[in-house]
N, C-alpha and C positions, 0 to 999 in steps of 0.2 A: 425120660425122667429118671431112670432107672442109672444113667452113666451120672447125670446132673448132681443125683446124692452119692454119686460112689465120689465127686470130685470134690464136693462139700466135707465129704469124712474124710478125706485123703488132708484135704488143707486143717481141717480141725488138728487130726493124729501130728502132722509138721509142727503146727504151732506148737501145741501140749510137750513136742522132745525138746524144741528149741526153750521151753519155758520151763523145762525140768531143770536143763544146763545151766541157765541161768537165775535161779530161783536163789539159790544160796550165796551167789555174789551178786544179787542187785542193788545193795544199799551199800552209798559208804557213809559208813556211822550211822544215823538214822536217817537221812538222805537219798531218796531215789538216785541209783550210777547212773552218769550219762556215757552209755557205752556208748562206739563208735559206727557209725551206717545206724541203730537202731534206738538211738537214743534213751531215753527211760521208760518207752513202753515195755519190757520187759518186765521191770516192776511193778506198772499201771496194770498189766495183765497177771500178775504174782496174787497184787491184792483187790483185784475188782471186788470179791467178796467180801468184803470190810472198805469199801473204796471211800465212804464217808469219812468212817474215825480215821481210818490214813491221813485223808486229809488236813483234818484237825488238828494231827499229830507233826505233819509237815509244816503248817502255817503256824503253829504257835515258838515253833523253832527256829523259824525263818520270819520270824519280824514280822509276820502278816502279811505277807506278801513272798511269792517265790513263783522260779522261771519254770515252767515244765520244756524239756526238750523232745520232741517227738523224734519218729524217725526221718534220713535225708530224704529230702524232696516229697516229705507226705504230708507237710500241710496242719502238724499236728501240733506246734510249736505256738505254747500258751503262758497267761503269766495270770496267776490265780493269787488273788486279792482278798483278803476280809479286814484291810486298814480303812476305817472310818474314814480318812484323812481321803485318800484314794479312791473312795467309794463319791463321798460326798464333790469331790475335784470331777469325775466323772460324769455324775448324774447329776450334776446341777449347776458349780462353776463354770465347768469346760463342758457342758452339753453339749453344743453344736459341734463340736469334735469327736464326738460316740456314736456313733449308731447301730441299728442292728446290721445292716452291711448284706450285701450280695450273698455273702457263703451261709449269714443267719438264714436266710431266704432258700438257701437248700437246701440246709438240716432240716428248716420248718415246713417244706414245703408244700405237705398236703392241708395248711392251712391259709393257703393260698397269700392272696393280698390284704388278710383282715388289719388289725388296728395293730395285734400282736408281731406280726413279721415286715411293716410298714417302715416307713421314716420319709421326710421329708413335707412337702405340701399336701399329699396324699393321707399322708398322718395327721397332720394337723386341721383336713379338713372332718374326719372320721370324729377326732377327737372332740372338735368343737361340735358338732352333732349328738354323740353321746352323749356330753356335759348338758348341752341343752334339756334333753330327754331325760337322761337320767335325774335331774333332778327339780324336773317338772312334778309338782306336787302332784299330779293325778298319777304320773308313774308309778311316784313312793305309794301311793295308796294304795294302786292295783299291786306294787311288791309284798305288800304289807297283809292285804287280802288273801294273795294266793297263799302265801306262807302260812297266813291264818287256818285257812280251808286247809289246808294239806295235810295241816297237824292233828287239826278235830276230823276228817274224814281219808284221811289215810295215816297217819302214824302212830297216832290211838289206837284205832280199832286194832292195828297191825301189834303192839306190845302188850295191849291186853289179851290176844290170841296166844300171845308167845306167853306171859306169864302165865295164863288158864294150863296151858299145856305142858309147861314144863320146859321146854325144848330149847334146846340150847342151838344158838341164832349170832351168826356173823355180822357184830354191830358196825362196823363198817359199812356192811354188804346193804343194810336198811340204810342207814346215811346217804350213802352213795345215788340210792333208788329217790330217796327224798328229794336232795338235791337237784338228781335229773331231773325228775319230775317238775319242779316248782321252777329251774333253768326254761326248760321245753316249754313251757304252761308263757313265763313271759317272752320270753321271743315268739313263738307261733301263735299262741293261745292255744295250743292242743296239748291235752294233758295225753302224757305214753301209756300212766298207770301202773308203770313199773313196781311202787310201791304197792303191794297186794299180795294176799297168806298164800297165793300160787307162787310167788317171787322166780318168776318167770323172768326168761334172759332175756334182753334187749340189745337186738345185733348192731346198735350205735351206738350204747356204753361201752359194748365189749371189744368194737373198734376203736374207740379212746383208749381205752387200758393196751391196744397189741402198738397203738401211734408214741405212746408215752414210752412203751419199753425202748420200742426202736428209736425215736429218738436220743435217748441216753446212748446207746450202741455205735449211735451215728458220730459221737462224739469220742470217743476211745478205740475208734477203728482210723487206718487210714482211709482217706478222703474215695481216693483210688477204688479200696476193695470193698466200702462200701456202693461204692458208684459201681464194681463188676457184680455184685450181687445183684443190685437193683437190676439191671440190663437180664441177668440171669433169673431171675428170679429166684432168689436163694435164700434161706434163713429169712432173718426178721426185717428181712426189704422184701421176702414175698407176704410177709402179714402186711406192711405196711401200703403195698401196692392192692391188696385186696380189702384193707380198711380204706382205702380213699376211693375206690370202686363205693361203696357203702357210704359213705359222704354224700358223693354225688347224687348217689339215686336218693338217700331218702329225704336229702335238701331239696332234692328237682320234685319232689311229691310236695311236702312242705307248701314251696312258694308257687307252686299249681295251683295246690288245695286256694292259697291266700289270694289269690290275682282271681279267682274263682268268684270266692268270698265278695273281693271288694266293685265287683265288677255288677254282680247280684245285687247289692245292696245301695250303690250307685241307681242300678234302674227301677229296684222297690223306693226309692226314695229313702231309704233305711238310717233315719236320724241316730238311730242309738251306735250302730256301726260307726257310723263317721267318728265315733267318739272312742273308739278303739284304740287301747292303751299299749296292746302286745309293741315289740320291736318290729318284726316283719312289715307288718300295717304299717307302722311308721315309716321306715325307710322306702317303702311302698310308694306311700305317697308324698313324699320330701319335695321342699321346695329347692329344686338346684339352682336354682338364681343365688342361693344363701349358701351351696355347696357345688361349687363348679367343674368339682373331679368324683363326685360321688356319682353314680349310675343306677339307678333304681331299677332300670328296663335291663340290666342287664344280668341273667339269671347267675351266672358264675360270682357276680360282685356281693350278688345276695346271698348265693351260698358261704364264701369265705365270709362274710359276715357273722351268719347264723356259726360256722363252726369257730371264731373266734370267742366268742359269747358263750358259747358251751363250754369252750375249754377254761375259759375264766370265772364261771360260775360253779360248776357241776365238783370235781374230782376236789380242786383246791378246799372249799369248805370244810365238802365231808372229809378229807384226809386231816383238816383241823380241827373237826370236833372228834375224831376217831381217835388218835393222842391226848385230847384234850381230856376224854372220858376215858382210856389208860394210866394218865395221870393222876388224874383222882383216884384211880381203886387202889393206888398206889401212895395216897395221902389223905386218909378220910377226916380229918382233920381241915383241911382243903372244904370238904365238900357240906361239913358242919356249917363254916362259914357264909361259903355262898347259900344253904336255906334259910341260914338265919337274916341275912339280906336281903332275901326273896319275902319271907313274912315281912319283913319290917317296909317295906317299899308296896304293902299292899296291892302287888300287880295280879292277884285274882278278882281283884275288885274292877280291875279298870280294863280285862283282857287285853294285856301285855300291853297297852297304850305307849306309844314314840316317848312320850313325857316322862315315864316311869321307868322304861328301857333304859334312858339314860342314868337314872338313879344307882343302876347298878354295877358302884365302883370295880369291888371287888370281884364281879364276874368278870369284867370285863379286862380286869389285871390276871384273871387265872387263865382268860382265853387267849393273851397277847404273851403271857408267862409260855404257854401249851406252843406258839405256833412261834419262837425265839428258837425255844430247844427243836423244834421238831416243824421248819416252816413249808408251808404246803408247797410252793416251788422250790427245789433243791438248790438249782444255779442259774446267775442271771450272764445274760453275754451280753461283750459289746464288742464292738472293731472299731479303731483311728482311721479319721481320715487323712491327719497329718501326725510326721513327728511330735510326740509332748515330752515332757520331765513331770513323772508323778510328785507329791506331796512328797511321799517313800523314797525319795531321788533315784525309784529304777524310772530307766529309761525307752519310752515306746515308738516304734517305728513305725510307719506307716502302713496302713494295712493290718497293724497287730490285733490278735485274738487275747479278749482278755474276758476273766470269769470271775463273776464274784459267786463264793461258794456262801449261801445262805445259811447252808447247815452248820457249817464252822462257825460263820459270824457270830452265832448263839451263841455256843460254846469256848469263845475266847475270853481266859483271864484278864488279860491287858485289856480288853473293852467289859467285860461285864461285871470284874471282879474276882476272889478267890472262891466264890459259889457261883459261879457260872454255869455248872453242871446242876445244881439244886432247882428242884420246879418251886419255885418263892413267888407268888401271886403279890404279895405284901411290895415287893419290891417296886412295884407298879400304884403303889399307894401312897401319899404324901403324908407327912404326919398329921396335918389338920381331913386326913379324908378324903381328899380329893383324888379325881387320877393322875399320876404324875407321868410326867409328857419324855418320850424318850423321842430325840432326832432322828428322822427314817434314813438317814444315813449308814444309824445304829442298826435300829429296828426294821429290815428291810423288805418284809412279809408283806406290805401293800405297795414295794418300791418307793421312789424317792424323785422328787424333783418334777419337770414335766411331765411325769411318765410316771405319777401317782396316782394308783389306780382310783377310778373314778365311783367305779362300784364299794368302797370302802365302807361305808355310812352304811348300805345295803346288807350286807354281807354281813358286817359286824353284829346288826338286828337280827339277822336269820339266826344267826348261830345262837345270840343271847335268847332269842325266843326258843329258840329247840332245846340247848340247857336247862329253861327254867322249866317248861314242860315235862323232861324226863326226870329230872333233879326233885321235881314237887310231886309225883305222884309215882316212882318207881324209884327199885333198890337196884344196883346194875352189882352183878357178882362176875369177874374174870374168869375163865377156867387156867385152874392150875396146869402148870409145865407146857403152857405154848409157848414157841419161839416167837418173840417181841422183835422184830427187827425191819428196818425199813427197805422197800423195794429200790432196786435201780431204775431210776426214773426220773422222767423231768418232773412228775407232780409226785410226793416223796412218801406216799402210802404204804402202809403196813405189808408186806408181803406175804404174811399168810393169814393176813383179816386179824379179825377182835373179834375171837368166840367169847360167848357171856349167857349165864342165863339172868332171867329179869322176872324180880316180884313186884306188884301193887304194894304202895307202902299205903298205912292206914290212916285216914284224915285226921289231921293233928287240930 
């Protein structure tokens, strides 16, 4: 082990002198160089530590669209996108031309064959399944329920703790807990309990958080020397190799415990079981006559399942209510509004009822405002399967790696306007009141076209129920002089949390 990091710091020290040399000439004019053998990773690795606004700054100078050159023979050669025109040609015109592709599938690897790292008939049969379920009205109930329950006997009790005390409390780090939890609760039906005044670690969230870094890594290295690391086990492909160990096993417990459960309650005759709403249970018991690539008996198929679902429920949310309540302490004028909306839509009267949910416009412009600037997935891929000619007349060859940067998308002039940067909830507002409808072309935070996320409706309630509960009965105060700034990562969260302390506000 002892040679293994002496070789890991030997290549760190190489890179760091070769990155000195080149730090001062790697842009010409505001332009990543495309040096020769090493293309513009030089720069890419100058600015990883701002690698978002770089971004931003490259695409808006480059027409929305620009080539990145990696180095010779590494595989790294991309063409980064936030032209609507481009986006929309992509994920909805030329669909069948995009997919996630082979090399998606080993960046994403440790989430196996879920819905997320899929394509083809295999995807389309996952997809029609979900759709089914997901918006099977006993589902929305039971989502609706647990969120309910979570609130009143975990997220209450947990801020009233925090206000009594004083203590200043990583609002993230409770979000995140919420989340897992209420995620965990519908797929298994087994609640973690993560959320609780011990805020005790849970060794599968924190294998998401070491899977999200790595993956970002996996994209700005070459292909090559993250594949010698992984082999090595080195740096953050040894987290990633001992976060998918941690998959495994606690997925392989999981759908024990559940094959347990339904096996039990099969031979008590157990009517209420049968009725069982979680995910698991459902895919459990699927009719594959209706799903002929889907395998229910088969544990691995059900584990990538369960960790697809995690990853699109759990991190995303809370990394959008986490900005979303930075925002506001940062516009309390903002936050004026939405309680005056909340009184006026009497939703203490009705316990936060679907019908009244939707009443509320302007929350729901300050939450889609919140995840524009700051959207819970950073960047989307996709790979050709044949040559195309974009909208943008660049032109893509077969096999091309191409990336829509989510983060930028928000943030461009030419699509948002000259307050692009502004957090404007209003903008999301029609003038007769209504919500006004942005194309998810634009607005790319639930995707766009086939591959629109399904859980949208879902999620969209979690979050507006979790706003109006903290918003109506708590003051949330920032601490001063913490670094604000977003992690590198595929789900695009704060990197060093939302410290805050929080008071009981007084019934009005």
């Amino acid at each position: 082990m002892a040679s293994i990091s002496f070789l890991e710091a030997s290549i760190a020290i190489f890179c760091f002198l070769i990155l000195l040399y080149f730090f001062k000439k790697t842009t010409h004019g505001r332009l990543p160089r495309n040096w020769p053998v090493l293309g513009m990773l030089p720069c890419l690795l100058a600015v990883l530590h701002r690698c978002y606004d770089y971004i931003v700054e490259i695409l808006e100078i480059s027409d929305l669209t620009f080539s990145f050159k990696g180095p010779l023979f590494a595989g790294m050669d991309m063409l980064l996108t936030v032209d609507p025109a481009n986006i929309h040609h992509i994920m909805n015109s030329n669909f069948s031309n995009y997919i996630k592709g082979s090399d998606f599938k080993e960046v994403f690897d440790v989430f196996g064959d879920g819905i997320i790292t899929t394509d083809s008939e295999l995807w389309k049969n996952l997809r029609k399944f979900y759709q089914a379920m997901l918006h099977h009205q006993a589902f929305q109930k039971f989502s609706l329920s647990t969120t309910t329950s979570k609130l009143k006997n975990g997220l209450v009790p947990l801020l009233n703790h925090f206000a009594e005390e004083g203590t200043i409390v990583d609002l993230q780090d409770v979000l995140g807990r919420f989340t897992f939890d209420t995620i965990l609760i519908l797929i298994t039906g087994s609640d973690p309990r993560s959320l609780s005044i011990e805020m005790h670690e849970d060794e599968l969230a924190k294998a998401l958080d070491d899977v999200g870094e790595g993956i970002l890594f996996r994209h700005v290295k070459p292909k090559f020397l993250w594949k010698l690391q992984k082999w090595m086990g080195l740096g953050h492909e040894k987290k990633m190799i001992e976060a998918n160990a941690i998959f495994d096993r606690v997925c392989a417990k999981y759908i024990s415990d559940k094959r347990e459960e339904i096996i039990r309650s099969q031979r008590f005759n157990d009517i209420s079981y049968e009725e069982s709403e979680d995910l698991l249970s459902s895919f459990i018991k699927l009719d594959t006559t209706k799903y002929n690539l889907l395998n229910p008996s088969d544990d691995r198929f059900l584990r990538d399942t369960i960790m697809a679902f995690i990853l699109a429920g759990r991190d995303t949310t809370a990394s959008a209510l986490t900005w979303f309540f930075w925002l506001l302490s940062e516009s309390p004028q903002v936050v004026t509004k939405i309680r005056q909306e909340i009184i006026s839509t009497n939703l203490s009267k009705t316990r936060n009822g679907q019908e009244n949910l939707d009443k509320l416009v302007y929350l729901h412009g300050a939450l889609c405002e919140a995840m524009r600037l700051y959207p819970p997935v950073s960047f989307g891929r996709k790979s050709s399967i044949k040559s195309d000619v974009l909208p943008s007349g660049h032109k893509v060859g077969e096999n091309s790696k191409i990336i829509i940067c989510l983060y930028a998308l928000g943030r461009m002039r030419a699509v948002w306007g000259d307050d692009a940067l502004e957090f404007k909830p209003e903008r999301w507002v029609s003038e007769k009141g209504s919500l006004r409808h942005e194309p998810s072309f634009k607005f790319l935070s639930f995707n766009s076209g086939p591959r629109t996320c399904l859980g949208k409706h879902l999620a969209m309630n979690q979050m507006k129920m979790m706003a109006v509960e903290i918003l109506q009965h708590y003051d949330i105060k920032v601490i001063k002089g913490q670094k604000i700034e977003p992690v590198l990562g595929f789900i695009l969260s704060m990197k060093h949390g939302l410290r805050i302390t929080i008071t009981k506000r007084c019934p009005s």
